[in-house]
Steps between C-alpha positions, in 0.01 A plus 500: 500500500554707825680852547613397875901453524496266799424219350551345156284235289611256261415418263358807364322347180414171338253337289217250630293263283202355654484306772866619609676667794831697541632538891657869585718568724516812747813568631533819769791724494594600837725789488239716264299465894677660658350825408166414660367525841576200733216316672272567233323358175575545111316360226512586132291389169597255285330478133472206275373602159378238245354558163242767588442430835703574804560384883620674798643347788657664853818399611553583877762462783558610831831600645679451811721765747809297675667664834823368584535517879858465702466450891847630511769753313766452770616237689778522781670181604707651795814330630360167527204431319549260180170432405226730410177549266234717347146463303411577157098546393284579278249806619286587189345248271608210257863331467828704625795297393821593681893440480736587742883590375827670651700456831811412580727204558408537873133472404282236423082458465297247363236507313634690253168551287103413526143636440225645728167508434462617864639274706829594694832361413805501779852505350777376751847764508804315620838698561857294588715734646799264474721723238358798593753760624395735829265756460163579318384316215142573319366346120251569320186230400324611253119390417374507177086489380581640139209719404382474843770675690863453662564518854870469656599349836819584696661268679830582762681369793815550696775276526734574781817255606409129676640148525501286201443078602764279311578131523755343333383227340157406365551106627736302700529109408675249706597185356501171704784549677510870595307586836549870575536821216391851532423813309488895582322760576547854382370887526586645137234824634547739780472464860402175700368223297295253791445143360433192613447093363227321516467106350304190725700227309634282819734376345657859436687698777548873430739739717434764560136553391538890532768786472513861428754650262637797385795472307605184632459122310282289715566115519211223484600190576304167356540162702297203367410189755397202220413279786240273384438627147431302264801500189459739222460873470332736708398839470389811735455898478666737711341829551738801581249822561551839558309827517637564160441200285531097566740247330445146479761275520437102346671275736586087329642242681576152377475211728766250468380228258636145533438276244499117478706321225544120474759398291353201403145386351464109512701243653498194350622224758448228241562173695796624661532410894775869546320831625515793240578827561337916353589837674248717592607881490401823573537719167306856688533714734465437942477152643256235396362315704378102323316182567472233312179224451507158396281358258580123588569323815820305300659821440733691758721829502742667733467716624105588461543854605706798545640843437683686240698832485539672238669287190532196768442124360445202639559118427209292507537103507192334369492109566215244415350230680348220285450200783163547544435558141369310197738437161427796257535869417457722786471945503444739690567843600724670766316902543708761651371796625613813681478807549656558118278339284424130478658230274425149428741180426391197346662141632474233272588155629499135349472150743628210320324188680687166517407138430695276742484128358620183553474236221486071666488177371137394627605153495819559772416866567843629413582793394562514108805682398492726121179435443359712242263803630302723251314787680387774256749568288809397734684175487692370753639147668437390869744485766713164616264529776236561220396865635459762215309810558340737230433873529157705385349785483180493589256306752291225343468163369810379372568164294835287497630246287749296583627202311858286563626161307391208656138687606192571423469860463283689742273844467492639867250799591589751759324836625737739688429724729736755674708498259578089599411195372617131585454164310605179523461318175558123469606325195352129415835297370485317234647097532810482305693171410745441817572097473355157382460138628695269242528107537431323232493155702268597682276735361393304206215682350377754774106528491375671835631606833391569838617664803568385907778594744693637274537246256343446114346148437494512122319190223674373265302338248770267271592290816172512740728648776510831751805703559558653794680843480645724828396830408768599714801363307232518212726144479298162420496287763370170360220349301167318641382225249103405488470127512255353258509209266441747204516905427406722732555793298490744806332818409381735809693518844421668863684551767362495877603791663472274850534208385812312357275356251519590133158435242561389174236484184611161296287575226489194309425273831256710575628505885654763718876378654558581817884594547651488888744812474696413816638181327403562176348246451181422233279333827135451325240541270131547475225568215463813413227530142549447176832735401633656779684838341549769744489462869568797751480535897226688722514568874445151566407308190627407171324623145531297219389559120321222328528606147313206354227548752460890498522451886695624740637260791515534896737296694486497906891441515444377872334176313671572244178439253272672251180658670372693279484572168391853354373509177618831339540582071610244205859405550633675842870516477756782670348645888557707785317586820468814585714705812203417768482176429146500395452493115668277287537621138477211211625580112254333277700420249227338240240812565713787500371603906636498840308349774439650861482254721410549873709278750268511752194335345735393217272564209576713192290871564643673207677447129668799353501516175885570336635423223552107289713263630633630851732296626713731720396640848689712775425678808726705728540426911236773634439599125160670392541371117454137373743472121370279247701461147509227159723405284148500219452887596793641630337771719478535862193497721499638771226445783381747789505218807253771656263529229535177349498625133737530253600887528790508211640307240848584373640349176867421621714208218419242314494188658487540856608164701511674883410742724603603839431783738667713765320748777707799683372492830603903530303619236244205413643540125534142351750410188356169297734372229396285152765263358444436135602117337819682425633590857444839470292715792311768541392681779187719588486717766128529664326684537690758316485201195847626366644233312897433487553227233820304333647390790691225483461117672575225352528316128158387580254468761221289683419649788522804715457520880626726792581392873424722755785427715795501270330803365609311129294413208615164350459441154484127397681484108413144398731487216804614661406286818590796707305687786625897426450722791367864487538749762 
């Protein structure tokens, strides 16, 4: 408990068990204070009593004495002076916290309120005379420390008549086509109002930059140079000053902007050969100036550069140029720029190559007219001068087939390049049926035939004679008997190419006739070996098979007499000698080979193994194959002359009786045809092997064979006793 009034406790009772605390607050009243001395000391008891016992404890505080101190009570701002100040401190001790009210309109002072605790605080006065009327005008400030004192401040000034600055407008903006505007100048005081302009944008001219006016509207006049500015806006300050104030004027000018538009975004040419048009315009503002680049060397444009006014277009031809170019897609890109923006058209172009072809018999190299062409998925039908051509679309590797009746089809390859590509492609022919040999007198029963000058010398087993055929006429011209006291039966027959002599095999005299074809006349015979079958001619001597002998027989036809004999497989039947003249190759009929015999040291070097019972053999003039068939097998072997092997074996008809080839000098390609029993042929192609079959002979057949210089294949049918040509 305490009797002092300046200061309060709370709470002022409680209860404590042991071990416990209370907190008490002391709170001091200020205004009960005020009644003691400042700058001094007060302290008063305070008494806690508990139970029986009883505490005392002194409560003291020390006060403070404030002095609010103004440097100024008046303040005289004169005729011209706007802007003025005074101090505010605190002289004594402690805080002084101040506020400052009052004033007029006129009037204005920041801060407005604060605190000292002895430092000095300087509050600004600012007066605007611009409403004020003439004469004396005074307000009072006043500053207020509450319990520490009020002071008031008087501030006054005269305002007597003067010139008033006043421009008309705040900013002036010229748009892209205006060049000169102005605004004015005005005294809304008293007396002379001097100004003048100042601005250090070049491209701004001001006139006049100064004046003095009373009354009177002065005239500034703004005249903007946009030279080399760049388009768009631009933006500068004008400054119009005076002794009585400044104005600032914004000054905008727009730069004409031209702008760019192409009224097109992609040309697409396709493979058209005509020049396409787009317009290029200017949409903005002022004259554009454009260029254009070229993104390819095929593309061109005209004109490549220019000028525009204002909403002007122009045409612009675009052509192509695919000479130099390869067969496919082509883009690129035409950019445009200027002074306007840029822009950016795409060309898009196609180049459609071309095949240029010419389809030809290889046999007589002429041209073949509607032959059939298949390239990709296009067909189409040569020319009468067998030309086609074929477009494409892209460079490369390019496969044609090409097929016509009466041919064997063909596959050609190409690559282009350029967008060009040539071929020639040459068809092998295939021998059709085009006449026969019929005499029934003389051609009795028509075994074998052989070829020289032009004429056939065919055997004719029933009646042991020859007949002579021109090949020419394809006429017979008469038939040779062989003189002997008992059957001949004439097998094998060769021809001397130089010689008019003419070889015959009598099989079951076991002798070789010798027939003089200039009088046709059966002239001699000699011994030949036991079963003369087969006999065929070599450069310069004559090859007979001995089938019971398995040997092979040499005659020097200068003698004429057997030399040699060769000994070669069981049962050598059917042979030919090769195009050099140095191999002679022997079908074995009773062992199923082929023999290679060398005519130089005339000894067998090789035996090819084929199939049973060959009894068929071919070669063609300059060939590279040798063509072996049977009746037993009915396949086709075929023998690499170079390699001496067999490289292929074709099954081709039952029965084969003949066989005959046919080389294309132009293209080396070589055309053998198998006759079956029944007269019917096919034909292989080689060395594409493509097989053409069912073509039709004869009722039957015995042998096949081809003569070079006819360029005819002459098939022998025995039972019609006809010779039917093929060509």
């Amino acid at each position: 408990m305490s009797h002092a009034d300046w200061f309060t406790v709370s709470p002022q009772n409680g209860v404590l068990f042991a071990g416990q605390s209370d907190t008490l607050i002391i709170k001091i009243v200020l205004d009960k204070l005020r009644k003691y001395p400042l700058s001094g000391r007060i302290s008063e008891n305070l008494v806690f009593s508990a139970n029986d016992d009883e505490k005392r404890v002194y409560v003291t505080i020390r006060t403070v004495n404030p002095v609010l101190s103004v440097s100024d009570e008046s303040i005289d701002m004169g005729l011209n002076l706007d802007v003025s100040s005074f101090t505010i401190s605190n002289s004594g001790s402690g805080v002084v916290e101040w506020e400052i009210y009052g004033g007029e309109d006129w009037l204005a002072f920041e801060p407005k309120a604060g605190s000292s605790e002895g430092e000095t605080d300087r509050i600004t006065v600012t007066v605007d005379r611009t409403h004020l009327p003439e004469g004396d005008h005074s307000a009072r400030l006043r500053v207020d420390a509450k319990d520490f004192g009020q002071v008031d401040i008087t501030v006054s000034l005269e305002v007597v008549a003067r010139p008033q600055l006043f421009v008309s407008t705040p900013s002036v903006v010229f748009n892209s086509k205006e060049s000169e505007k102005a605004f004015r100048v005005q005294n809304f005081g008293a007396g002379i109002l001097k100004w003048q302009v100042t601005n250090d944008a070049n491209w701004l001219t001001i006139k006049p930059r100064s004046g003095e006016t009373g009354k009177e509207i002065d005239i500034v006049q703004l005249v903007v140079d946009r030279g080399d500015l760049p388009p768009g806006s631009h933006t500068t300050r004008v400054q119009v000053e005076s002794g009585v104030g400044r104005q600032t004027v914004s000054v905008t000018m727009q730069v004409p902007q031209p702008v760019l538009s192409l009224l097109a975004d992609e040309i697409d040419f396709g493979t058209s050969l005509k020049p396409k048009n787009f317009v290029l315009q200017n949409s903005g503002e002022g004259l554009l100036y454009w260029s254009a680049e070229l993104g390819a060397e095929w593309v061109s444009l005209i004109p490549m550069k220019g000028f525009l006014k204002e909403g002007e277009t122009v045409k612009m031809t675009l052509s192509v140029d695919r000479s130099r170019l390869d067969a496919r897609q082509y883009r690129t890109s035409i950019h445009i720029s200027s002074n306007g923006g840029g822009e950016t058209l795409f060309v898009r172009m196609a180049k459609t190559g071309w095949i240029n072809g010419v389809i030809r018999d290889v046999k007589t190299l002429q041209p073949i007219n509607q032959a059939i062409i298949e390239f990709q998925s296009e067909v189409k039908q040569s020319k009468s001068d067998g030309s086609f051509d074929c477009s494409y679309l892209q460079e490369g590797s390019y496969e044609i087939n090409v097929s016509s009746p009466g041919f064997f089809s063909r596959r050609g390859m190409i690559k282009t390049g350029s967008g060009w590509g040539k071929i020639e492609l040459f068809l092998s022919p295939v021998a059709k049926k085009t006449g026969k040999i019929r005499d029934a007198v003389r051609l009795t029963s028509p075994k074998r035939i052989a070829y020289s000058n032009r004429r056939a010398y065919v055997t004719n087993q029933a009646d042991d004679t020859i007949t002579v055929v021109n090949l020419d006429t394809e006429r017979t011209v008469t038939n040779i008997p062989l003189k002997w006291d008992q059957a001949c039966v004439p097998v094998g027959i060769a021809a001397s190419p130089k010689r008019s002599e003419v070889y015959v095999a009598a099989s079951a005299i076991d002798r070789i006739k010798l027939v003089d074809a200039g009088v046709n006349l059966d002239v001699r015979e000699f011994r030949i070996g036991d079963y003369p079958s087969e006999c065929i001619m070599g450069m310069s001597k004559l090859y007979v098979s001995l089938l019971r002998e398995d040997r092979v027989a040499v005659v020097d036809i200068s003698i004429p007499a057997r030399t040699n004999r060769i000994r070669v497989g069981k049962q050598p039947g059917a042979m030919v000698v090769s195009p050099n003249g140095q191999y002679l190759y022997v079908c074995n009929y009773g062992e199923a080979t082929v023999s290679v015999v060398s005519l130089v040291t005339e000894k067998e070097i090789k035996k090819i193994s084929v199939f049973s019972r060959p009894d068929a053999i071919a070669v063609a003039d300059s060939g590279s194959y040798v063509y072996v068939t049977s009746q037993f097998s009915g396949d086709l072997s075929i023998i690499g002359i170079r390699q001496q092997v067999e490289v292929n074996r074709l099954s081709i008809t039952k029965s084969p009786v003949g066989v005959a080839a046919i080389r294309f000098p132009h293209d080396g390609r070589e055309v053998v045809y198998v006759v079956d029993r029944d007269g019917m042929l096919s034909a292989i192609e080689m060395p594409t092997q493509a097989i053409i079959g069912n073509i039709s002979g004869a009722t039957s057949a015995e042998v096949l064979s081809y003569y070079p210089k006819t360029g005819k294949f002459y098939l022998i049918d025995s039972l019609q006793s006809t010779i039917v040509i093929l060509e």
